[in-house]
Backbone atoms as SQL, in Angstrom:
CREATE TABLE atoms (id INTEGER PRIMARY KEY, chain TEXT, resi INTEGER, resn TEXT, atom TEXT, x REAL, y REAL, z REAL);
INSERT INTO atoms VALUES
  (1, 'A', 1, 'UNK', 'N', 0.815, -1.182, 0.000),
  (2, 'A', 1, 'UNK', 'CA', 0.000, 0.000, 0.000),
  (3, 'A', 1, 'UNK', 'C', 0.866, 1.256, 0.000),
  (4, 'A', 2, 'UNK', 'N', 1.740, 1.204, 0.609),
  (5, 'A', 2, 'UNK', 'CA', 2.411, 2.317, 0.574),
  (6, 'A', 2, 'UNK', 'C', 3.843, 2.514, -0.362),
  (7, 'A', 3, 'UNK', 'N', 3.677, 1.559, -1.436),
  (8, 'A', 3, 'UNK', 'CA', 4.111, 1.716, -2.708),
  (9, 'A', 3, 'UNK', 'C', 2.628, 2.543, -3.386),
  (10, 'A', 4, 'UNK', 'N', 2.187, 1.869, -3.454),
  (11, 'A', 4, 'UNK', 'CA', 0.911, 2.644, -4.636),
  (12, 'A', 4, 'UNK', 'C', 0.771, 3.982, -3.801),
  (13, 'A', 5, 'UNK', 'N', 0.481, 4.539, -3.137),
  (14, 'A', 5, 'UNK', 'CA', 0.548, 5.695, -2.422),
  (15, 'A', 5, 'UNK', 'C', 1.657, 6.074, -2.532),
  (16, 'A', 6, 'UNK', 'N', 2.985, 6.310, -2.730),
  (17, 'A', 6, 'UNK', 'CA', 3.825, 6.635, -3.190),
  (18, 'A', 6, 'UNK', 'C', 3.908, 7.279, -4.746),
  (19, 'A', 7, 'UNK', 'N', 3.609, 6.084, -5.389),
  (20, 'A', 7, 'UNK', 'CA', 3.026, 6.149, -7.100),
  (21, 'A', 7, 'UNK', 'C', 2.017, 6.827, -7.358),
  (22, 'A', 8, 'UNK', 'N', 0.762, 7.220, -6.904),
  (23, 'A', 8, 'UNK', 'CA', -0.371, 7.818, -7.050),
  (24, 'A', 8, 'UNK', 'C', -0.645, 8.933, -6.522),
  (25, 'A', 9, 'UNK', 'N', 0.557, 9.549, -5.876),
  (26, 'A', 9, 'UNK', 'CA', 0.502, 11.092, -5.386),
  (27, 'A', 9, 'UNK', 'C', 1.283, 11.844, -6.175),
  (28, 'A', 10, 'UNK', 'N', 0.244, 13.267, -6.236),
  (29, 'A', 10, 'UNK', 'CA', 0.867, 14.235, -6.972),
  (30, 'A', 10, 'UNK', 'C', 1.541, 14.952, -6.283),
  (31, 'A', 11, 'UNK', 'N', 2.573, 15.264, -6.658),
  (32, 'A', 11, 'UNK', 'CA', 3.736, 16.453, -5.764),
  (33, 'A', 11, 'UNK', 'C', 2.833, 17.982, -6.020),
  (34, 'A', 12, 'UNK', 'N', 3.126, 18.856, -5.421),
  (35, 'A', 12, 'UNK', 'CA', 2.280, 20.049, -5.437),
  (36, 'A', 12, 'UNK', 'C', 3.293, 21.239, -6.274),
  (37, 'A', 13, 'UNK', 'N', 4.245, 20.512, -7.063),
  (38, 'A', 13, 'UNK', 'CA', 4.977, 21.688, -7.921),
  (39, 'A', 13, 'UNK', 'C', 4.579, 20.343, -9.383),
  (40, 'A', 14, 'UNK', 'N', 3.987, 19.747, -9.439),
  (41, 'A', 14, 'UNK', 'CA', 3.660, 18.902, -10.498),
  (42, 'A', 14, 'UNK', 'C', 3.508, 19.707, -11.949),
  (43, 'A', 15, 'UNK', 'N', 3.354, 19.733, -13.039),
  (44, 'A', 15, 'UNK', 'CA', 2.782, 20.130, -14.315),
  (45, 'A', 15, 'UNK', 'C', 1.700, 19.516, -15.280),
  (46, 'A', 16, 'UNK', 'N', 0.701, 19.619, -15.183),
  (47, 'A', 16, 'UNK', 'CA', -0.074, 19.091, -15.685),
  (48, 'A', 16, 'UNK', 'C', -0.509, 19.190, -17.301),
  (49, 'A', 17, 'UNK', 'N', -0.693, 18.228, -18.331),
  (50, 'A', 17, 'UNK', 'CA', -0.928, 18.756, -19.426),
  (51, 'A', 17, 'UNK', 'C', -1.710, 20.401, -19.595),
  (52, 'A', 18, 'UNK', 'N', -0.919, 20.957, -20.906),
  (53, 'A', 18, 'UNK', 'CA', -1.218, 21.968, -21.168),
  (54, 'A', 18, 'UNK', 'C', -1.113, 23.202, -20.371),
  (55, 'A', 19, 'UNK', 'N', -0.286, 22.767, -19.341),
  (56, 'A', 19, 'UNK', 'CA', 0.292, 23.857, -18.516),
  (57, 'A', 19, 'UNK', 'C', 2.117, 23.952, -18.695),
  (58, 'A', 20, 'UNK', 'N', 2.307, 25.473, -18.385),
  (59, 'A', 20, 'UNK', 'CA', 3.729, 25.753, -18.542),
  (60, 'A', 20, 'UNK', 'C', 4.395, 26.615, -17.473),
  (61, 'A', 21, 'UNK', 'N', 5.050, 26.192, -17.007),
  (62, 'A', 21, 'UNK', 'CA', 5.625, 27.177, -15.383),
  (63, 'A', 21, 'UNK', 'C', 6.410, 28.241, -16.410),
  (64, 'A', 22, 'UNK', 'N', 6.773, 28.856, -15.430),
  (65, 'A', 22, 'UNK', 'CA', 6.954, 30.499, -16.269),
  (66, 'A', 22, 'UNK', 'C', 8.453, 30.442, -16.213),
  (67, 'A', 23, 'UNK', 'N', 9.275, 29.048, -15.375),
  (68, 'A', 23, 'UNK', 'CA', 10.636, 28.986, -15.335),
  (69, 'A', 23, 'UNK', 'C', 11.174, 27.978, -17.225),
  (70, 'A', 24, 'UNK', 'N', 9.759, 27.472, -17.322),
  (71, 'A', 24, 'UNK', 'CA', 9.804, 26.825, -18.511),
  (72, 'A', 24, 'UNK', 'C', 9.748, 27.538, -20.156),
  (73, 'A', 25, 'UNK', 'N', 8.686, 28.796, -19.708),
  (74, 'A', 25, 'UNK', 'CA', 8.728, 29.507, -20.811),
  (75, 'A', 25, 'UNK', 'C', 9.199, 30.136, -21.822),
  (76, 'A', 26, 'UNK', 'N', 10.631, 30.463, -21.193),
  (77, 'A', 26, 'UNK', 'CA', 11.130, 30.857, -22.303),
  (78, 'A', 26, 'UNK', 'C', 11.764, 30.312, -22.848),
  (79, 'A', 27, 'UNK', 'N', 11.565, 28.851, -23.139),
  (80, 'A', 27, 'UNK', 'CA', 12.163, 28.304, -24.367),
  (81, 'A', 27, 'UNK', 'C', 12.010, 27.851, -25.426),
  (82, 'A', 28, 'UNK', 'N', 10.810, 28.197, -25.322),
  (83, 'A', 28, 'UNK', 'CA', 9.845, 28.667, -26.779),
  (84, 'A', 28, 'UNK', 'C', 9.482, 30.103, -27.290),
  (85, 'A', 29, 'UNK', 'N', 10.936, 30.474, -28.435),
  (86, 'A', 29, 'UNK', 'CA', 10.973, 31.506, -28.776),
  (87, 'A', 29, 'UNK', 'C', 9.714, 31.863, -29.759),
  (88, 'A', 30, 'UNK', 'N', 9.320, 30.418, -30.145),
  (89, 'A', 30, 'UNK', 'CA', 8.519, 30.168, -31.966),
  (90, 'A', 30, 'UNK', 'C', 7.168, 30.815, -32.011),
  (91, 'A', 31, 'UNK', 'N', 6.372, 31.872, -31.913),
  (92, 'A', 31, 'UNK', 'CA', 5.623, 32.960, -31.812),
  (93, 'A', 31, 'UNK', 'C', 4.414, 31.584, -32.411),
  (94, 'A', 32, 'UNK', 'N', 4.425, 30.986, -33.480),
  (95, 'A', 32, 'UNK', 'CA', 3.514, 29.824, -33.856),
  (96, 'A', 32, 'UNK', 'C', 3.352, 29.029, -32.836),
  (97, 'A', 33, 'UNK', 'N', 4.581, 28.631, -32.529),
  (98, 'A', 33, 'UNK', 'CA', 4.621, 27.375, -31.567),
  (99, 'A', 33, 'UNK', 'C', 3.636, 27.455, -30.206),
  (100, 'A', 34, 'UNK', 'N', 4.214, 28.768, -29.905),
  (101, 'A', 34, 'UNK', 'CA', 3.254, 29.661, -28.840),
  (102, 'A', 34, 'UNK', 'C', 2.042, 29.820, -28.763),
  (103, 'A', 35, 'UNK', 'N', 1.181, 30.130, -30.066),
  (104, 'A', 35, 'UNK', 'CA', 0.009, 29.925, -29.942),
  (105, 'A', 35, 'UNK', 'C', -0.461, 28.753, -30.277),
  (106, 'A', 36, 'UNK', 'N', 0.161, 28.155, -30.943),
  (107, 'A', 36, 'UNK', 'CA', -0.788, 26.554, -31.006),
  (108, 'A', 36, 'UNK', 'C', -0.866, 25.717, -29.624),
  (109, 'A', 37, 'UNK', 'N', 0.421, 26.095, -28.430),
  (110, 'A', 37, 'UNK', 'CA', 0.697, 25.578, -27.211),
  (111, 'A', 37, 'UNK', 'C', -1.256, 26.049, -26.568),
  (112, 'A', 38, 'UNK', 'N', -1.298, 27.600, -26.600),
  (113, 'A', 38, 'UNK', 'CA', -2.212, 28.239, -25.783),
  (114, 'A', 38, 'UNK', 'C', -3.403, 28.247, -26.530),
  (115, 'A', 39, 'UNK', 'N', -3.830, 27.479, -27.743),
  (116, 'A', 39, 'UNK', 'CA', -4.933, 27.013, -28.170),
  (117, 'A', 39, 'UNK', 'C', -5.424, 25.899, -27.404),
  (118, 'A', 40, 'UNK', 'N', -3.969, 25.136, -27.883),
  (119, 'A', 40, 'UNK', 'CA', -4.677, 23.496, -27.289),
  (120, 'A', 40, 'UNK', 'C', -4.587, 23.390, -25.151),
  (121, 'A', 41, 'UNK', 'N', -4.130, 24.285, -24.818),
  (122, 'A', 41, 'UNK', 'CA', -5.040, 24.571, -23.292),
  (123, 'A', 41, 'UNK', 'C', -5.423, 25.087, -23.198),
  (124, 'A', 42, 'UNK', 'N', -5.988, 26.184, -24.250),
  (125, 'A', 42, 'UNK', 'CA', -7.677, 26.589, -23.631),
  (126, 'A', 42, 'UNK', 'C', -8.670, 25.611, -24.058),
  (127, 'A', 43, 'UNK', 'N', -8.794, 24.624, -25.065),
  (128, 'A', 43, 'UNK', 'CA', -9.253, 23.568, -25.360),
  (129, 'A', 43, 'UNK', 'C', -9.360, 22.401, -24.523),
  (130, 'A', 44, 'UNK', 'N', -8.157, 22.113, -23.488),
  (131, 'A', 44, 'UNK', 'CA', -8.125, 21.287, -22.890),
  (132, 'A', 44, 'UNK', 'C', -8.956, 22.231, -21.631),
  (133, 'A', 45, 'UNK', 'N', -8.867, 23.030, -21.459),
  (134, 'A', 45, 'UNK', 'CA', -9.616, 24.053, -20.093),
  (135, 'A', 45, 'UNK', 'C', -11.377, 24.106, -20.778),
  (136, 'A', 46, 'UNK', 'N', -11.361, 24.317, -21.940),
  (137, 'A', 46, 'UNK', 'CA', -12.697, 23.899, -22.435),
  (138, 'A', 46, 'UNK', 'C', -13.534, 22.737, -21.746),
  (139, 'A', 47, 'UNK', 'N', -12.708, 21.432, -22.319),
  (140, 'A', 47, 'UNK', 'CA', -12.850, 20.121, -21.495),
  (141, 'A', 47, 'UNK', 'C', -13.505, 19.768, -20.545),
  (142, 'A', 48, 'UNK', 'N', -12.515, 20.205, -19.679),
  (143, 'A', 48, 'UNK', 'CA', -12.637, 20.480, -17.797),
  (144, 'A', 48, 'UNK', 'C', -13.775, 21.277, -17.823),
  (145, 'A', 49, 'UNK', 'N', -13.985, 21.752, -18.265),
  (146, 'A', 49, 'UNK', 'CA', -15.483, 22.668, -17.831),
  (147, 'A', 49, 'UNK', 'C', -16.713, 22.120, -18.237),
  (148, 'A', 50, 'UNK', 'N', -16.258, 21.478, -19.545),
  (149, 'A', 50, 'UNK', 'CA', -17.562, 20.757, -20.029),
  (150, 'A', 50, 'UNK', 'C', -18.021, 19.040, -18.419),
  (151, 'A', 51, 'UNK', 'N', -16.660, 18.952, -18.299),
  (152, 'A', 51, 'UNK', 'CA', -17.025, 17.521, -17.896),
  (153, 'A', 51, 'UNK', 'C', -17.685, 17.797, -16.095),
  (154, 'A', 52, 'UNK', 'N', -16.708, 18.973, -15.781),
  (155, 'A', 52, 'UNK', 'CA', -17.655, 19.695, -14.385),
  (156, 'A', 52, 'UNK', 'C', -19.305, 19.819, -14.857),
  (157, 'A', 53, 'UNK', 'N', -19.556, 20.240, -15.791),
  (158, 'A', 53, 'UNK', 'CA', -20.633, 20.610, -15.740),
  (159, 'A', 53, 'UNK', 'C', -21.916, 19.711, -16.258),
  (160, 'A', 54, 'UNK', 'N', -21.296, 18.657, -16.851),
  (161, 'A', 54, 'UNK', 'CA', -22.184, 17.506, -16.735),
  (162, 'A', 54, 'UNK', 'C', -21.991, 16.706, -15.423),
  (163, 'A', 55, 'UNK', 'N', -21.073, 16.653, -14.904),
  (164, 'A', 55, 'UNK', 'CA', -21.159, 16.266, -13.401),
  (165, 'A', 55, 'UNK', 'C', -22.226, 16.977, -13.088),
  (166, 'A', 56, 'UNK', 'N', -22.796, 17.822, -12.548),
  (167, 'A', 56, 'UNK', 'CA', -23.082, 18.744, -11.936),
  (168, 'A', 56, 'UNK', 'C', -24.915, 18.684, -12.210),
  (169, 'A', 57, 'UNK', 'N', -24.830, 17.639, -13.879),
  (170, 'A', 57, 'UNK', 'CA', -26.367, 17.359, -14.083),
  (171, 'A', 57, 'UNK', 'C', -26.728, 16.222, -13.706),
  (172, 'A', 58, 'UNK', 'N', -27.572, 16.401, -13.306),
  (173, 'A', 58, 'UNK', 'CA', -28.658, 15.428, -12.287),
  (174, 'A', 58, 'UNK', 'C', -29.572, 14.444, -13.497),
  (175, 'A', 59, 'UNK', 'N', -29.991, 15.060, -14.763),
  (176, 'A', 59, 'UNK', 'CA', -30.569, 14.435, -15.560),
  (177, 'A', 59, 'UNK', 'C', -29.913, 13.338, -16.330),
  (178, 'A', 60, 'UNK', 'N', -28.192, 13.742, -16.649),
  (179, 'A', 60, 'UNK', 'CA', -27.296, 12.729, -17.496),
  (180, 'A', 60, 'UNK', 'C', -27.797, 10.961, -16.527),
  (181, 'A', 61, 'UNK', 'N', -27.882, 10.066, -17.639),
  (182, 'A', 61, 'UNK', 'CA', -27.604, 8.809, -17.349),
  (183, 'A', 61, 'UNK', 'C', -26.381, 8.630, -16.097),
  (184, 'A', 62, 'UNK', 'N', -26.356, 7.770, -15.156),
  (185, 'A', 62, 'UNK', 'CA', -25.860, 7.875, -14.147),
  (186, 'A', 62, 'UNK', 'C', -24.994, 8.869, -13.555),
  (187, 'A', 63, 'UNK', 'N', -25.739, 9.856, -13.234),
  (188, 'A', 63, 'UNK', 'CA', -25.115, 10.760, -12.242),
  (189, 'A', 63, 'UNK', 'C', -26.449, 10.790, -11.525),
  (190, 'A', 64, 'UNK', 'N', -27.394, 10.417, -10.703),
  (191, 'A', 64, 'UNK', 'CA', -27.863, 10.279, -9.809),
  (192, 'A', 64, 'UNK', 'C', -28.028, 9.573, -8.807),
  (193, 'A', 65, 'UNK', 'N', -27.960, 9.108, -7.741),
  (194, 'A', 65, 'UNK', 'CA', -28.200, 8.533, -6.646),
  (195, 'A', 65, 'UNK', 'C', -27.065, 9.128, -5.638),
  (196, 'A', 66, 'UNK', 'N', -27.515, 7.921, -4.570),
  (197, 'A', 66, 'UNK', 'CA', -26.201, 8.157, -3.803),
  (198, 'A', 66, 'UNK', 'C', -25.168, 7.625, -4.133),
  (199, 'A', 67, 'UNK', 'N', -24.326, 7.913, -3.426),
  (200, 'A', 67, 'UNK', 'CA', -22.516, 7.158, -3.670),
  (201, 'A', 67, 'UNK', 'C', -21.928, 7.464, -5.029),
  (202, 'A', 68, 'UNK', 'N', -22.381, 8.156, -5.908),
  (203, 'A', 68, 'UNK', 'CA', -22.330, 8.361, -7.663),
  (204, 'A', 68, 'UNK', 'C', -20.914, 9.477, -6.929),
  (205, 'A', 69, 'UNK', 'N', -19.423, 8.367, -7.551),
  (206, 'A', 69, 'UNK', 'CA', -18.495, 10.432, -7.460),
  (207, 'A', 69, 'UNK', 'C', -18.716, 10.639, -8.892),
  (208, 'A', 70, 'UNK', 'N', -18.009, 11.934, -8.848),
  (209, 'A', 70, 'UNK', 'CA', -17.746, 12.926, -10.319),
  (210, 'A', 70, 'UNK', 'C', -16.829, 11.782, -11.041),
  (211, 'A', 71, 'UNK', 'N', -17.027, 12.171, -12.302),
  (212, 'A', 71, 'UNK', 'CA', -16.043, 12.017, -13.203),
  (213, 'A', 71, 'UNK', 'C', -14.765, 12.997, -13.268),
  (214, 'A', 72, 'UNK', 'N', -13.662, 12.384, -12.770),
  (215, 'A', 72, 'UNK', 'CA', -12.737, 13.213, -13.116),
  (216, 'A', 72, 'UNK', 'C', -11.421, 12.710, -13.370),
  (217, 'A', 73, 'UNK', 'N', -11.344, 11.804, -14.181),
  (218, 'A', 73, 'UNK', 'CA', -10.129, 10.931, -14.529),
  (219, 'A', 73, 'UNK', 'C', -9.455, 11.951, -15.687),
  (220, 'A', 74, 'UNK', 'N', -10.042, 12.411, -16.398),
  (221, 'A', 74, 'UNK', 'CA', -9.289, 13.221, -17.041),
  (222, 'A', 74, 'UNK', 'C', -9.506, 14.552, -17.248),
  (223, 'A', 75, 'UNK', 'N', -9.610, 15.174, -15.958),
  (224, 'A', 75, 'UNK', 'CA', -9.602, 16.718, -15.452),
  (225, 'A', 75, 'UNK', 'C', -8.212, 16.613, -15.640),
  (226, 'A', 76, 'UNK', 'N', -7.626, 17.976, -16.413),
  (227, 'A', 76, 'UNK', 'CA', -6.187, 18.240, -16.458),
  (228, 'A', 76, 'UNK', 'C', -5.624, 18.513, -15.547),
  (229, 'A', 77, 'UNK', 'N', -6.123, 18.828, -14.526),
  (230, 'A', 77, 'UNK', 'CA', -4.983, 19.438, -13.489),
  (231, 'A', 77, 'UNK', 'C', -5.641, 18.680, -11.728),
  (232, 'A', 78, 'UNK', 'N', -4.899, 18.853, -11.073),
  (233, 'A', 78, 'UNK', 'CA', -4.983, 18.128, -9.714),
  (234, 'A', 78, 'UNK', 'C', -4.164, 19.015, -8.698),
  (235, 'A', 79, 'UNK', 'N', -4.689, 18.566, -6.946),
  (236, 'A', 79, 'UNK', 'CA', -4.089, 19.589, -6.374),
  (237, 'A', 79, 'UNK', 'C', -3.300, 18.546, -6.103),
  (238, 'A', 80, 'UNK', 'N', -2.511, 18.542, -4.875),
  (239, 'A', 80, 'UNK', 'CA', -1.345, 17.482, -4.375),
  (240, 'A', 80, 'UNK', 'C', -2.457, 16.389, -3.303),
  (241, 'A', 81, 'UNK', 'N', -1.021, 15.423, -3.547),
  (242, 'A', 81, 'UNK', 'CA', -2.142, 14.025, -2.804),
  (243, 'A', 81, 'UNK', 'C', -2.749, 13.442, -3.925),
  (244, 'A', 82, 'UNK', 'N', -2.891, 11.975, -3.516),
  (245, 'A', 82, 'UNK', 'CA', -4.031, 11.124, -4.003),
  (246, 'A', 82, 'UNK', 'C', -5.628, 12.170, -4.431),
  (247, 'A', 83, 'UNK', 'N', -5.589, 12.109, -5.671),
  (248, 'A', 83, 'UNK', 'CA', -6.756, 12.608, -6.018),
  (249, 'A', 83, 'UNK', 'C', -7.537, 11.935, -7.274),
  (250, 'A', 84, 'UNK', 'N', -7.504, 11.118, -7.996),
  (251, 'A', 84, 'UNK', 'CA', -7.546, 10.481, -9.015),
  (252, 'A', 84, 'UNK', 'C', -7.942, 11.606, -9.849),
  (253, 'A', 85, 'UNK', 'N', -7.310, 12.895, -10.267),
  (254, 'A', 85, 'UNK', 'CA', -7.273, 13.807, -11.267),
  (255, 'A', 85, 'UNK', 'C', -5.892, 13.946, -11.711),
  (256, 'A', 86, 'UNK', 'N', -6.139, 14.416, -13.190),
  (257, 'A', 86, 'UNK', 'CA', -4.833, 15.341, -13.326),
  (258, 'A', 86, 'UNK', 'C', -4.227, 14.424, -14.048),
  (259, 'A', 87, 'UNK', 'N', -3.441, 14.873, -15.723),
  (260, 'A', 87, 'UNK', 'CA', -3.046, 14.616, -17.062),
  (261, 'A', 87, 'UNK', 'C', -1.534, 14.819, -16.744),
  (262, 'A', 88, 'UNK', 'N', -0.311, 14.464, -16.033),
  (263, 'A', 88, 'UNK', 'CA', 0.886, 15.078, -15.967),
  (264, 'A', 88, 'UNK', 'C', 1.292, 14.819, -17.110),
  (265, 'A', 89, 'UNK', 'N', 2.467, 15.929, -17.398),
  (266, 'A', 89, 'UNK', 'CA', 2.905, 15.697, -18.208),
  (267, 'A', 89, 'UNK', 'C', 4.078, 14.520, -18.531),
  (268, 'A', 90, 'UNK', 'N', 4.391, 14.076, -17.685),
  (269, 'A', 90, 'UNK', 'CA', 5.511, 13.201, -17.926),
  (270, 'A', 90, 'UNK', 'C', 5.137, 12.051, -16.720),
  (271, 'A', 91, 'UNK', 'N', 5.790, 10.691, -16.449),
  (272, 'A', 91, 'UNK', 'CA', 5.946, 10.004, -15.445),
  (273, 'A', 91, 'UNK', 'C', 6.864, 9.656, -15.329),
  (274, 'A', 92, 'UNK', 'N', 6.989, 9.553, -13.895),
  (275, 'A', 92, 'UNK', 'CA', 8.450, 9.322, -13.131),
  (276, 'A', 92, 'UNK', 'C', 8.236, 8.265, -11.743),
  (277, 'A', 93, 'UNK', 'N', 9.062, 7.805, -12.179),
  (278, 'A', 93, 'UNK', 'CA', 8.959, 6.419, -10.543),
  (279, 'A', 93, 'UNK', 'C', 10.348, 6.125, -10.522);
């Protein structure tokens, strides 16, 4: 158990798809490159909003009762800890 808990926690300086730390940024001089980066995460931030917000309906095919969690296996981003969210960008063990 405390291998997989090891493996399944997010560190809280993590990167999640379609995100870029600002120590990372400048190494994409390519003005194209740049916006096709900040298309495809507002697209992926599109996503995430769509899938919150069918969570959030009561009418969709199973999202009612009790014990029902959210869908969020592929919400892009996650806070730290076991959370079953969040697209990193890379893996490491």
């Amino acid at each position: 158990m405390a291998v997989q808990d090891t493996l399944s926690t997010h560190s809280a300086d993590e990167e999640y798809l379609g995100q870029m730390s600002k120590l990372h940024g400048h190494w994409i001089n390519d003005h194209e490159v740049r916006n096709m980066f900040n298309k495809f995460s507002a697209k992926l931030e599109e996503i995430e909003k769509i899938i919150n917000d069918r969570n959030k309906n009561n009418h969709l095919k199973s999202r009612c009762g009790a014990g029902i969690p959210p869908y969020e296996l592929l919400l892009r981003s996650s806070g730290p800890g076991v959370t079953g969210r969040g697209i990193p960008n890379s893996i490491s063990i």
